[in-house]
C-alpha positions in Angstrom: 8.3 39.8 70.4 6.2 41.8 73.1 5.8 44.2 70.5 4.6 41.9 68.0 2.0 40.3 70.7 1.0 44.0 71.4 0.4 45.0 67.4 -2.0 41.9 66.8 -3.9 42.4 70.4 -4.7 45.8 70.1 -5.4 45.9 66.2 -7.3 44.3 63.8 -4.9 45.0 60.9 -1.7 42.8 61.0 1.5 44.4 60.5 1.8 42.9 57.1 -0.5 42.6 54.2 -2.2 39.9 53.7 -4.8 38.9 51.1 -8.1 35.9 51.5 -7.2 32.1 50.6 -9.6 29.6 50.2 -10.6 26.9 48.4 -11.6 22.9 48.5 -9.0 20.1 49.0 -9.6 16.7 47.2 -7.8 13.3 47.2 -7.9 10.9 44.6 -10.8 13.0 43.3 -12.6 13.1 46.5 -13.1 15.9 48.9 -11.1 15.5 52.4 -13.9 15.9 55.1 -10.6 16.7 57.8 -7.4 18.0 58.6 -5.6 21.4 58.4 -3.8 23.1 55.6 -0.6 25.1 56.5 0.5 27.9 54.4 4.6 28.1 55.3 6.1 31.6 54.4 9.3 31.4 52.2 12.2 33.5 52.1 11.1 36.9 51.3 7.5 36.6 52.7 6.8 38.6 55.9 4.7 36.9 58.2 3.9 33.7 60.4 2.0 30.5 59.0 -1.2 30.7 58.4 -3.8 27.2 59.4 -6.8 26.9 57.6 -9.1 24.1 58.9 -10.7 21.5 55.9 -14.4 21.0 56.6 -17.7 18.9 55.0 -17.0 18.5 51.4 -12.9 18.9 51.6 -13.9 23.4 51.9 -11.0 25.6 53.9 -10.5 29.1 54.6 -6.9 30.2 56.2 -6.1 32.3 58.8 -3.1 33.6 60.3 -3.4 33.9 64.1 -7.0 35.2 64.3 -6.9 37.1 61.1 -8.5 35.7 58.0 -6.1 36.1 55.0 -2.7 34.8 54.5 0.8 37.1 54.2 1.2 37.9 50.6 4.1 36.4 48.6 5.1 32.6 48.0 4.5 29.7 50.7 5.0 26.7 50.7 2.0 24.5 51.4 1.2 21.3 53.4 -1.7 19.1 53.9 -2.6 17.0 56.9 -5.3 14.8 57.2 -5.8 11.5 59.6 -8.8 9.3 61.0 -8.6 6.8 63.8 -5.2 5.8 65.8 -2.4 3.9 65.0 -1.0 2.3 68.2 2.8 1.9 67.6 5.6 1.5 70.6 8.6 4.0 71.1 12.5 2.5 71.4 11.5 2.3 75.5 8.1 -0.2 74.4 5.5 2.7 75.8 2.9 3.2 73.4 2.4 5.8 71.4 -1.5 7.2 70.0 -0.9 8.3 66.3 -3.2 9.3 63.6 -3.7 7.2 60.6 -3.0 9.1 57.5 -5.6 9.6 54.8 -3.2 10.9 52.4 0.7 10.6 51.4 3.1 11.1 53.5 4.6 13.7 51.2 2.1 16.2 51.7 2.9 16.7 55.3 6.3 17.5 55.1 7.4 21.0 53.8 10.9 19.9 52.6 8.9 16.8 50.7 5.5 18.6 49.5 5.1 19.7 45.8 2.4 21.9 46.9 3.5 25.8 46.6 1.3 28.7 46.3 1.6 32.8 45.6 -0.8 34.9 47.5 -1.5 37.6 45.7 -3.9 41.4 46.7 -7.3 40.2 46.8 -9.7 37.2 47.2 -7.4 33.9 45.9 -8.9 30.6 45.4 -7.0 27.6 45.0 -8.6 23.6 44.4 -5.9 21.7 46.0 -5.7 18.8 44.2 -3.3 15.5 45.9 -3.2 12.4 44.0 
């Protein structure tokens, strides 16, 4: 692990390929204005997750650590995106702050999201489209 730390501090390459991902995400036909995408590595893809923030007009760009660009091969893909706080009580009655989803459920889950994606060499753009 120290030698993995090491590798990304002192180097602007990672020590995997990786290739540009961006795109828009949209819900219902509108852009999100907020949230994250996560880009989850499946078996056979070297490499950590990769985060891309969603900005004005649903726009996102991913990056894994502080590297643009996103660990070739297949990942699976979730979307999170929440305004404003649900107030709910745990099983001991203390309250607990959550965000109030803007989108399915499904989407945030790896094992439930459709959502799957192959990065390939180059510059890849992808629409993300919920429903």
């Amino acid at each position: 692990m120290a030698a993995f730390v090491m590798i990304l501090g002192c180097s602007s390459r990672m020590p995997f390929d990786t290739a540009t991902v961006e795109g828009t995400v949209t819900y219902q036909g509108k852009p999100l204005t907020e949230g994250r995408v996560v880009f989850l590595p499946e078996k056979g893809t070297l490499g950590p997750a990769a985060v891309g923030v969603i900005g004005p007009g649903g726009s996102y760009r991913m990056k894994t650590v502080d590297h643009d660009g996103v660990a070739l091969g297949w990942h699976r893909v979730t979307v999170h995106s929440g305004s404003g706080v649900i107030r709910l009580e745990d099983q001991h009655g203390e309250e607990l702050r959550m965000p109030e989803a803007k989108i399915p459920a499904k989407y945030s889950f790896a094992e439930q999201s459709p959502l799957r994606f192959e990065v390939k060499e180059g510059r890849n753009e992808w629409p993300i489209v919920l429903q």
